[in-house]
N, C-alpha and C positions, 0 to 999 in steps of 0.2 A: 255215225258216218259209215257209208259203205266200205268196201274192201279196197285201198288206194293205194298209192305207190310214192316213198319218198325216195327220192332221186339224190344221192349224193356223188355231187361231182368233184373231184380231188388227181392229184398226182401224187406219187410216194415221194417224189424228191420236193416239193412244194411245200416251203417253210411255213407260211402259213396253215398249211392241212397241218404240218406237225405242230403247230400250236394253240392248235383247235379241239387236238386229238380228247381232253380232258371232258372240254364239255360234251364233245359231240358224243361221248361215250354215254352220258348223263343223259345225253337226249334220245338215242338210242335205245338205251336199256330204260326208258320212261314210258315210251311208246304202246299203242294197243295191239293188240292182235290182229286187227283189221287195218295194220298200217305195215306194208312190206319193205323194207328198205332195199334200195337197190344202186349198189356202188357201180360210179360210170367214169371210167380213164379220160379226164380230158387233154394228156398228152400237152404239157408244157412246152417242150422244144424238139424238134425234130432229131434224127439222127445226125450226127457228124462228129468227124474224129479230129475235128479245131482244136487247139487250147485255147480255152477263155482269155479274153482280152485283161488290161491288167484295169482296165474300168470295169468290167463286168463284175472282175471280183472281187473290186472293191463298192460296187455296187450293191451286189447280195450280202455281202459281211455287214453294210450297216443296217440293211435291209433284218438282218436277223438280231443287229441291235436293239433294231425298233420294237422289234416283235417280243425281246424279250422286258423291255418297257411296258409292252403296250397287254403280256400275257403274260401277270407273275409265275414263277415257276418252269416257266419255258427253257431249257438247258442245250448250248448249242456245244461242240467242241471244236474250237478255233484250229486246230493243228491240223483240221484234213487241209487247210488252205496252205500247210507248209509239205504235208506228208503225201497227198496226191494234184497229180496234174487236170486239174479243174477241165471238163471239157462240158458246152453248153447243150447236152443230151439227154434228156428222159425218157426218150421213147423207151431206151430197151428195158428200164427199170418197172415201166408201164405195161411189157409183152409180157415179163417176168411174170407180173402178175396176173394174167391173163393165161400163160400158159399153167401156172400154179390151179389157177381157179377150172379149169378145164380139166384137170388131171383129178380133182378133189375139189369143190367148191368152197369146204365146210375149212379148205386154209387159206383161203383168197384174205381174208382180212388176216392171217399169221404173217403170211408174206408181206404183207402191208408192213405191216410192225418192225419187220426183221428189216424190211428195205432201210424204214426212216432211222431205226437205231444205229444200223450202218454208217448211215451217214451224217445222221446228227450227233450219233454219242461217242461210235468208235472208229469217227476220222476215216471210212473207208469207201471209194468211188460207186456207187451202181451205175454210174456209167457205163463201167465196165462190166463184157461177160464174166469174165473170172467171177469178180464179189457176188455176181448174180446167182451164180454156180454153185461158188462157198456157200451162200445162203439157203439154197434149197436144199441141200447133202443135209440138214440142221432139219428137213421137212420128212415125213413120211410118204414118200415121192420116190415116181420112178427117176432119176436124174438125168438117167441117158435119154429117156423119151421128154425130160424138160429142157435137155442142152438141146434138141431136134428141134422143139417148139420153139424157143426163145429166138431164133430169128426167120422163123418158117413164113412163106408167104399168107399162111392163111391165118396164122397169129396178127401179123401187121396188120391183115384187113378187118380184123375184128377187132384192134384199133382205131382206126379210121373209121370202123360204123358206131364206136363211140363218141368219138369226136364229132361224127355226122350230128348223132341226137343231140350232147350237146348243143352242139349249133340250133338247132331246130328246137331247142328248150330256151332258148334266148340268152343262154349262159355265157362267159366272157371270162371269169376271174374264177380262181382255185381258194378254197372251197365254195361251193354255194349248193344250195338246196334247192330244191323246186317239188313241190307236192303235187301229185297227178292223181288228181279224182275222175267221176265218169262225166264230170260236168266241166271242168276248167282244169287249168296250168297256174299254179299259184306259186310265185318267187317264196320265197324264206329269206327275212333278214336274219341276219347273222350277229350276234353278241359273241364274243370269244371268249368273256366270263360270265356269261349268266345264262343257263339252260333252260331257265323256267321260263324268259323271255321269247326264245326260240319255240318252245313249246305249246305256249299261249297259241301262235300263230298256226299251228299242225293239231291241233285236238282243241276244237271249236265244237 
């Protein structure tokens, strides 16, 4: 195979990416040389400063029931749903990383990690700027020049031209893959425990 481009599309707050995270690691570090991975924000939910409806979050709580059914190992912490005020927002958790990646490339996937454990292990919003903040202080990062970025006009728009490709990759749901060679745009199924399945379909 020529030199191609695996597209993975995800959100940091997107429970399924964090219960993907094992395999995709497997399928990741399997990869050839000649296969570039390239992480693309497809921004879950807009900004706004709502509190989640009390459907909503009881929608996502069994939603992460499922997941941990459906993904042995998966580990959620129930007490953010007591200890912070749920609000229906990823953008700025998705700028975080964006402006993370901009400053440093080579922590754009730390920031990843630090966002989901935030919020899936120790109960804490990235909704908000504050945790956004508290988390990069933990980065070898300018902070003042990543508090600028994080809600900077040119950070969102470099949002929005992920979310653009996305769309124009035919994507829809968090995670999904999409393999771009010189010839086609090839979807990736998705196994959330079997890497070698995923892999079959990427190194043909």
């Amino acid at each position: 195979m020529n030199s191609a481009i695996l597209y993975y599309i995800h959100d940091p707050m997107c429970s399924w990416c964090w219960g993907f995270n094992k395999t995709w690691e497997k399928v990741s570090d399997s990869l050839p040389s000649t296969i570039n991975v390239e992480y693309i924000l497809g921004g879950l939910a807009p900004d706004s400063s709502e509190i989640m409806t009390f459907e909503m979050r009881q929608y996502i709580q069994k939603n992460w029931q499922k997941i941990q059914q459906a993904i042995p190992g998966t580990q959620f912490n129930y007490y953010f749903w007591e200890n912070c005020t749920p609000m229906r927002s990823t953008y700025p958790a998705c700028r975080a990383v964006i402006a993370v990646k901009n400053q440093n490339p080579n922590l754009e996937k730390s920031m990843i990690k630090l966002i989901q454990q935030a919020y899936y292990l120790a109960a804490k919003n990235p909704s908000e700027d504050s945790t956004l903040i508290s988390l990069a202080k933990t980065l070898d990062l300018d902070v003042a020049q990543f508090t600028q970025a994080l809600n900077a006009e040119s950070t969102q728009q470099q949002l929005l031209e992920g979310i653009a490709l996305m769309q124009s990759l035919g994507v829809s749901s968090f995670p999904s893959l999409v393999l771009k060679t010189d010839s086609a745009l090839k979807p990736i199924n998705i196994d959330y425990n079997n890497a070698d399945f995923i892999l079959a379909q990427i190194i043909t």
